[in-house]
MIPAZA-553604 format. One record per residue (C-alpha): residue number from 1; residue in one letter; chain; x, y, z. Coordinates in steps of 0.001 Angstrom, whole numbers. Layout:
MIPAZA-553604
n  res  chain  px  py  pz
NUM  A  A  X  Y  Z;
...
end
This chain:
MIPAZA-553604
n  res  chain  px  py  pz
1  X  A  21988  -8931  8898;
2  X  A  20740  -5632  9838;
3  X  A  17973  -5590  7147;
4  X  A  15393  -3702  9655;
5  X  A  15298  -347  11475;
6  X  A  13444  -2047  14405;
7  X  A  12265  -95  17359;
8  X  A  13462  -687  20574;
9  X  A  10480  -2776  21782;
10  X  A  10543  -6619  22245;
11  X  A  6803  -8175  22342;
12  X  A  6863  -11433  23729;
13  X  A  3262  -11977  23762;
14  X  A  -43  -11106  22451;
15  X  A  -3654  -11384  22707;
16  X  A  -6359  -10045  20628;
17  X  A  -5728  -6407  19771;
18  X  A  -3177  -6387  22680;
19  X  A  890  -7253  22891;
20  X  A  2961  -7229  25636;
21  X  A  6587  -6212  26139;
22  X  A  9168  -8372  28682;
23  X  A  8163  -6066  31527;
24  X  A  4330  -6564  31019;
25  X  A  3681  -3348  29656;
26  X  A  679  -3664  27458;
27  X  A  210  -2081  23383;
28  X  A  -2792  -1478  21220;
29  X  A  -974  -2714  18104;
30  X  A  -2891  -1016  15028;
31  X  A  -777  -2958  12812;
32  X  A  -1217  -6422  13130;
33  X  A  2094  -7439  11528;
34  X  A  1747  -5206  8808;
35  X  A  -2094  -6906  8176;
36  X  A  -1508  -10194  8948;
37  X  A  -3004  -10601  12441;
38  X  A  -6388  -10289  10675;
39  X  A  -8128  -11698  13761;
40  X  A  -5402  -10180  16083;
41  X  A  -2918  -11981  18113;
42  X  A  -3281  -16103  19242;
43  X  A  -6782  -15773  18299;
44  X  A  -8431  -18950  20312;
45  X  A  -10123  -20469  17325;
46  X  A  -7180  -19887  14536;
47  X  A  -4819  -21358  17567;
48  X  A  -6833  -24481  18178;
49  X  A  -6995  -25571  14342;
50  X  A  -3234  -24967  14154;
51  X  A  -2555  -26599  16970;
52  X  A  -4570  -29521  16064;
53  X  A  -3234  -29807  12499;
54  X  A  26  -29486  13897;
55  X  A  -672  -32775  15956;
56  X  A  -2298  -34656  12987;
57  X  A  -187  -33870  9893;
58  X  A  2928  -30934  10071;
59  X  A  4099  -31282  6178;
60  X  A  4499  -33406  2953;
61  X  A  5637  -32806  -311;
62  X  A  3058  -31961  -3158;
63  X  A  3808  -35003  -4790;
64  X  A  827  -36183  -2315;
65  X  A  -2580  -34184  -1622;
66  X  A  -3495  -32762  1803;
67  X  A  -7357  -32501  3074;
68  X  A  -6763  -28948  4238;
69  X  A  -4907  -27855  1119;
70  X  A  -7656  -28810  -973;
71  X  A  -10592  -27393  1495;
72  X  A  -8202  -24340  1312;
73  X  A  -8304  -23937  -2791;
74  X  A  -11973  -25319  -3160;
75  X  A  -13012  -22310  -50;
76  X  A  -10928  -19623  -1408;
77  X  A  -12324  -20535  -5573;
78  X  A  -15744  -20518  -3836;
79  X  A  -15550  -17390  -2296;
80  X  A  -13866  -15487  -4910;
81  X  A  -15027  -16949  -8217;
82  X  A  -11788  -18016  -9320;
83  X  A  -11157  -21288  -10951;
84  X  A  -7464  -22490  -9649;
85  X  A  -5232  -21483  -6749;
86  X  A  -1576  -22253  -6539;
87  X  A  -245  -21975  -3310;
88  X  A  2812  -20127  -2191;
89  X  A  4661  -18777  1205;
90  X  A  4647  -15090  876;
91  X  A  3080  -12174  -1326;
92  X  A  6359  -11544  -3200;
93  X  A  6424  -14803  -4241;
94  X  A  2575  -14871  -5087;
95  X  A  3457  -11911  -7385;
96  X  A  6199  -14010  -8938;
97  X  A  3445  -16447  -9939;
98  X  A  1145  -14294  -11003;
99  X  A  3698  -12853  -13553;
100  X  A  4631  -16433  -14468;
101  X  A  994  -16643  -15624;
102  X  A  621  -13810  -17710;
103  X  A  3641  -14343  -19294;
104  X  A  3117  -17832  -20170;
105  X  A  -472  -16917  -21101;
106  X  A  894  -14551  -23538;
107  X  A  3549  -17246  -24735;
108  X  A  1172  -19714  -25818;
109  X  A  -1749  -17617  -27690;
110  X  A  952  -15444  -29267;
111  X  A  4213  -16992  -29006;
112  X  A  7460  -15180  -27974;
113  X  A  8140  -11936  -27804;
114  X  A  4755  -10383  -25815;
115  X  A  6175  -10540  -22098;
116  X  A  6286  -6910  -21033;
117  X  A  4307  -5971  -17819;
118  X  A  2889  -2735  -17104;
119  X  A  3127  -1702  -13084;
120  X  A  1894  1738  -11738;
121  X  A  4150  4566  -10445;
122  X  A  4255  4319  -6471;
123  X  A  3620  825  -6348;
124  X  A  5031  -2135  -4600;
125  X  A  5347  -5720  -5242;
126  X  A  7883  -7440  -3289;
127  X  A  11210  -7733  -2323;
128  X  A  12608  -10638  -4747;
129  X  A  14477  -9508  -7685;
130  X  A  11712  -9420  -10011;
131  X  A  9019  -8144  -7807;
132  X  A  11507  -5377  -7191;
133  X  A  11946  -4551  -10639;
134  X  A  7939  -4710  -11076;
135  X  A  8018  -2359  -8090;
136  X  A  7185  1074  -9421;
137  X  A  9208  3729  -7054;
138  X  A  12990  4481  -8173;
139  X  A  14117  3796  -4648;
140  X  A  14005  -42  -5260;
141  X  A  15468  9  -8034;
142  X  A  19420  -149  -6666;
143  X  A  22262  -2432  -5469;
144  X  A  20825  -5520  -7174;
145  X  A  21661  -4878  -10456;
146  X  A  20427  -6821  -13142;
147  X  A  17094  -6307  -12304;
148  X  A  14817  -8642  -14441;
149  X  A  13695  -7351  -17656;
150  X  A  9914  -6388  -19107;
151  X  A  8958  -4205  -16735;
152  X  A  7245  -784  -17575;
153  X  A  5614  2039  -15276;
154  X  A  3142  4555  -15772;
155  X  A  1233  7284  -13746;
156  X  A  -1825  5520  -11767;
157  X  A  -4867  6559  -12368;
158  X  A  -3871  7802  -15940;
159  X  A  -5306  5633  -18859;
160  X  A  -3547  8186  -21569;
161  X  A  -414  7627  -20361;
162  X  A  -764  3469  -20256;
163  X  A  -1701  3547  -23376;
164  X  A  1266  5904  -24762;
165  X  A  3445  2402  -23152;
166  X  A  1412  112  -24566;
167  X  A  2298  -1998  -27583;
168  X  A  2549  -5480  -28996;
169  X  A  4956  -6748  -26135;
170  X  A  2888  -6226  -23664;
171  X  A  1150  -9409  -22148;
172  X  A  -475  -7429  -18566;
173  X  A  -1268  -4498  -16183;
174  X  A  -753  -5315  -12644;
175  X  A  -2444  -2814  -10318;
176  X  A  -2965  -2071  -6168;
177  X  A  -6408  -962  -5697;
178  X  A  -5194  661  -2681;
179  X  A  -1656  1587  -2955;
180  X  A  -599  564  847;
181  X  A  3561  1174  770;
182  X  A  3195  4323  -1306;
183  X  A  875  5864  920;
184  X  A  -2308  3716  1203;
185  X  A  -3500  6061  -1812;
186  X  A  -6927  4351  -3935;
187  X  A  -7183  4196  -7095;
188  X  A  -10321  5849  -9054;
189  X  A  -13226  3958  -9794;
190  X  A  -13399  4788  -13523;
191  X  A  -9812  4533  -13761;
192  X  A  -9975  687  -12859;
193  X  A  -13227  -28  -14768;
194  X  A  -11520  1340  -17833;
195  X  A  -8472  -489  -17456;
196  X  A  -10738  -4024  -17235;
197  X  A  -12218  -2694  -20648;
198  X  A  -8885  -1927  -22175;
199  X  A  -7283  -5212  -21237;
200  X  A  -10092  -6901  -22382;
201  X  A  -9889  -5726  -25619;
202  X  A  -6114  -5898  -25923;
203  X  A  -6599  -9376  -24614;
204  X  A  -3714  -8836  -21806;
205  X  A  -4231  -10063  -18201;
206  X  A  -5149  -7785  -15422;
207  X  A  -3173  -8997  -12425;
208  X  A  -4720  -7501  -8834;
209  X  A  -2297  -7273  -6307;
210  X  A  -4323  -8308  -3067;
211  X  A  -1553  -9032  -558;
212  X  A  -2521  -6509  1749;
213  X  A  -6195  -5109  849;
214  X  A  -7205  -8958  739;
215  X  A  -9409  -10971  3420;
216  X  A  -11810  -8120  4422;
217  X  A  -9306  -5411  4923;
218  X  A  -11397  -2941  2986;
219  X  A  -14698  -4157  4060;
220  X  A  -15520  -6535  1038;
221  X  A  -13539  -9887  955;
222  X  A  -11785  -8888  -2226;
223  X  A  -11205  -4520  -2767;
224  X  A  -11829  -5159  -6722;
225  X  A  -15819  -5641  -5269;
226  X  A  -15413  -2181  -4223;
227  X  A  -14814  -1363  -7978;
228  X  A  -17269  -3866  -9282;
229  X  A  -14866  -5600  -11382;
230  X  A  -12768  -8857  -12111;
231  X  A  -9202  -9331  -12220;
232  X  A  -8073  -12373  -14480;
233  X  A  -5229  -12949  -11561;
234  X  A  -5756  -12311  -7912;
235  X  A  -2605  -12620  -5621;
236  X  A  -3103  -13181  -1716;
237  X  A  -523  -13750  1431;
238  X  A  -673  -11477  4961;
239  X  A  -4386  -11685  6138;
240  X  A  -4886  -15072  4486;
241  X  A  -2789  -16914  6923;
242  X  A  -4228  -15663  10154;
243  X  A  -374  -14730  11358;
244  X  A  1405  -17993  9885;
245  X  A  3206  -17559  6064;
246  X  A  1222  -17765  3162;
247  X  A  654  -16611  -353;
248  X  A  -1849  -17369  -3003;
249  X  A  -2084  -17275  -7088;
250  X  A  -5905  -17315  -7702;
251  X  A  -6639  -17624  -11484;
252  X  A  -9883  -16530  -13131;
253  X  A  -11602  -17533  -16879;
254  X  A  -9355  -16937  -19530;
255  X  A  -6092  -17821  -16971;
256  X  A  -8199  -20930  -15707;
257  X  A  -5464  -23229  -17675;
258  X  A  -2398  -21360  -18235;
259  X  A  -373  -23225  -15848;
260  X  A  301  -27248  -15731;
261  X  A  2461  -29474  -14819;
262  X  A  6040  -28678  -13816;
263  X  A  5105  -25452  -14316;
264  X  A  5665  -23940  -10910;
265  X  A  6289  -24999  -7879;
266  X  A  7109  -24900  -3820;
267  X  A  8122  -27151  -1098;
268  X  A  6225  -25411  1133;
269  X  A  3861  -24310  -610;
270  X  A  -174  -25386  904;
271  X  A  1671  -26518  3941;
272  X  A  -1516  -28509  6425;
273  X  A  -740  -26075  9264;
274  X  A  -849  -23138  7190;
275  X  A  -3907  -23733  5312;
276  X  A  -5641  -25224  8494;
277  X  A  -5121  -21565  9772;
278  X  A  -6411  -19828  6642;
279  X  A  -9735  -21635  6537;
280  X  A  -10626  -20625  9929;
281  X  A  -9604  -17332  8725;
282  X  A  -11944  -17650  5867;
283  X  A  -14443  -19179  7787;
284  X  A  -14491  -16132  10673;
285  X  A  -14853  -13451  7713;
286  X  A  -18210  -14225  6479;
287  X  A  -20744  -11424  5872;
288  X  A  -21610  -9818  9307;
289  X  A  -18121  -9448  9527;
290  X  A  -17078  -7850  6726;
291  X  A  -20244  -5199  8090;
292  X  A  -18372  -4735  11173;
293  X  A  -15377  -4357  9761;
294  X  A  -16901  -1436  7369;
295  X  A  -18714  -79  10210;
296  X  A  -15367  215  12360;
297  X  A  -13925  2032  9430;
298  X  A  -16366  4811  9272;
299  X  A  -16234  5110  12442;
300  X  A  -12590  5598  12671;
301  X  A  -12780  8166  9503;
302  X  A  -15639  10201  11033;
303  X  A  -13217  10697  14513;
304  X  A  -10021  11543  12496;
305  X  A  -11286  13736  9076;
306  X  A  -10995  17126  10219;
307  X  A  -9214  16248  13419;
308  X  A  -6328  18720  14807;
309  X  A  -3477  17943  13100;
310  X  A  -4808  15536  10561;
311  X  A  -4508  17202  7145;
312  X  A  -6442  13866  5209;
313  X  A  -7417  10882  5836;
314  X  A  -7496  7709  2695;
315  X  A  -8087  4363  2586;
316  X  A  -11002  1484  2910;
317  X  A  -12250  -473  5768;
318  X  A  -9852  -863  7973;
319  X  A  -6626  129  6233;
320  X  A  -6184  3979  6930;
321  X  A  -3634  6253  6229;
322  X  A  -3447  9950  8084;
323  X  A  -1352  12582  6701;
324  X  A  -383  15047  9907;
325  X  A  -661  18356  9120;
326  X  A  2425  19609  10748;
327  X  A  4395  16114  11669;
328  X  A  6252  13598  10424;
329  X  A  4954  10468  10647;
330  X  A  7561  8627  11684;
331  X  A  7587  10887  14665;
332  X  A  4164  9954  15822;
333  X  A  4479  6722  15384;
334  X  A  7728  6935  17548;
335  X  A  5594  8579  20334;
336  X  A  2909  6424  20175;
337  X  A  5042  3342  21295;
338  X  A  6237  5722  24261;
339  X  A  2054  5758  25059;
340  X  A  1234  2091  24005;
341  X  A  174  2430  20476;
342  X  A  1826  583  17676;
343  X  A  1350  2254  14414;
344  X  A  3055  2166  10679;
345  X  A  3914  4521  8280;
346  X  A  3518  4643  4616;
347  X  A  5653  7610  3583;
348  X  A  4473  10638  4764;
349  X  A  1233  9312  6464;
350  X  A  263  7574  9425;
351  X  A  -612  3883  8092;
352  X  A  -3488  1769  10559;
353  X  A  -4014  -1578  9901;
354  X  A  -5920  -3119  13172;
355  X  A  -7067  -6319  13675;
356  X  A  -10448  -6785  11641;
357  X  A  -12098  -7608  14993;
358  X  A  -11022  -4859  16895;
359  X  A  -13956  -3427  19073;
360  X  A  -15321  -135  18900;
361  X  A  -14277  519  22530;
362  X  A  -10469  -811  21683;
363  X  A  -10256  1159  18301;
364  X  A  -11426  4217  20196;
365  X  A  -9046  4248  22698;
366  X  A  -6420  4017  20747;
367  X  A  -7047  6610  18313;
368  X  A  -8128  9029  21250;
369  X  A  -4228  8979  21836;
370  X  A  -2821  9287  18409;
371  X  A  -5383  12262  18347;
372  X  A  -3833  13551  21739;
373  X  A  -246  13453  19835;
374  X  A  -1251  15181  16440;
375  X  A  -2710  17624  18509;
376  X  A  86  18548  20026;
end
């Protein structure tokens, strides 16, 4: 239909940190589809358990357990501390479910009435209708009218000003610890610690939106252990699947048993192939490489802060975001296809999300020439 402003480059292969166009020409892709290529392109491993599931058992209903479903939820509750995980196909539609939660959460302690959620300025949830509306930038917010209802916005990293919107409808505060869309911007350390606190004490679910700073992007497994805190819903897709769809509802304590029978749902939803994928994924990212992948990050930051023609440099881990001082970004990235670099933007800034096992000699190389074009 349209619906993208692709560039004029068709990859029809891949390998590690590597992609290929029809005439062979080879591309560092620092994107790995928008973070999902965690472990880079047809990773050997990831491959052979898909591969093999895909020979054993492709898909049944969930009317009928799966073995790698379940080793998915018990793996993923084990690593994160969360009690339950629904499984979904995308991170919009995780987000759906995690709103499903608090408002039913909400709807059973208190009855009807408290189903407002609070989203932060510059955010972004999803493309659906409702995960638009929880979307916090005005650009979203057209065409599509109705938009779905109980939706509320307020400056991040601003308790004052949640509280001015907060009253007796509201029912939970969903927050990006690193706002990737709106310009891969973090949010304050205080500033999330007090908004735990407050939602504690207002007894209103803090939903963490995960989808892309999930699965070791930042250097921890989660980015709320950079904070030192813990949300009451988690939400997970990109990284998780390794490079095949997926998206996650993880529940935690008082959220442990909002949700029951007939509640939700999803045809595809913990598909065997899938989740075969996302437990080697989750089995790759253990502690070492997490290190590596925080190691890789300073690394990167150290070569690009002060930089010419880098004006800052944000993020965690390995998601990065570069604001040129005298370029658009769209502009570089457009030159670094021309010189075999595939980068993203996130409005005004440079965006870098590279495989998490990228080398040091790989990651290097390729920021050596998006150094050579800011420079310039």
């Amino acid at each position: 239909m349209g619906t993208y402003n692709r560039f004029d480059l068709l990859i029809t292969a891949g390998e590690g940190c590597y992609c290929f166009d029809e005439k062979g020409n080879r591309y560092t892709d620092l994107t790995s589809g928008i973070g999902v290529n965690c472990l880079g392109y047809c990773d050997r491993e990831w491959a052979d358990a898909v591969s093999e599931q895909a020979h054993t058992l492709s898909h049944t209903s969930n009317l009928f357990y799966t073995e790698p479903c379940v080793k998915l939820a018990k793996t993923l509750c084990d690593r994160t501390g969360a009690k339950k995980v629904f499984f979904a196909n995308s991170g919009a539609e995780a987000n759906e479910g995690a709103i499903k939660v608090a408002r039913k959460y909400s709807y059973d302690k208190y009855g009807g009435g408290r189903n407002t959620v609070i989203t932060l300025k510059n955010s972004f949830h999803g493309r659906t209708i409702t995960t638009l509306a929880a979307t916090g930038q005005d650009v979203f917010h057209n065409y599509f009218f109705p938009f779905t209802e109980g939706f509320r916005y307020v400056e991040s990293g601003n308790m004052d000003a949640l509280k001015e919107q907060f009253d007796d409808s509201v029912c939970a505060v969903m927050i990006e610890f690193i706002q990737g869309e709106g310009g891969v911007i973090p949010q304050d350390t205080e500033y999330v610690k007090a908004l735990r606190s407050f939602c504690d004490e207002k007894d209103v679910l803090l939903i963490a939106d995960e989808v892309q700073t999930g699965v070791g992007r930042t250097g921890k497994f989660l980015a709320c252990e950079n904070y030192g805190i813990t949300p009451d819903v988690t939400t997970f897709a990109k990284g998780l699947g390794g490079g095949l769809p997926i998206g996650a509802v993880a529940v935690y304590g008082k959220a442990e048993n909002v949700m029951g029978f007939s509640s939700h749902g999803s045809t595809f939803g913990g598909n065997p192939i899938v989740c075969a994928g996302a437990l080697k994924v989750l089995e790759r990212i253990d502690d070492a490489f997490l290190a590596d992948v925080v190691k890789k990050g300073e690394y990167a930051r150290k070569k690009l802060v002060g930089a010419k023609g880098v004006e800052s440099v944000t993020g965690a881990g390995l998601m990065i975001g570069i604001k040129p001082t005298d370029k658009k970004s769209a502009d570089v990235v457009k030159k670094g296809i021309e010189r075999g670099v595939l980068m993203l933007t996130a409005k005004d800034k440079i965006r870098l999300l590279p495989p998490l096992n990228i080398t040091v000699k790989q990651l290097d190389e390729a920021l050596d020439i998006l150094l050579e074009i800011l420079a310039e």
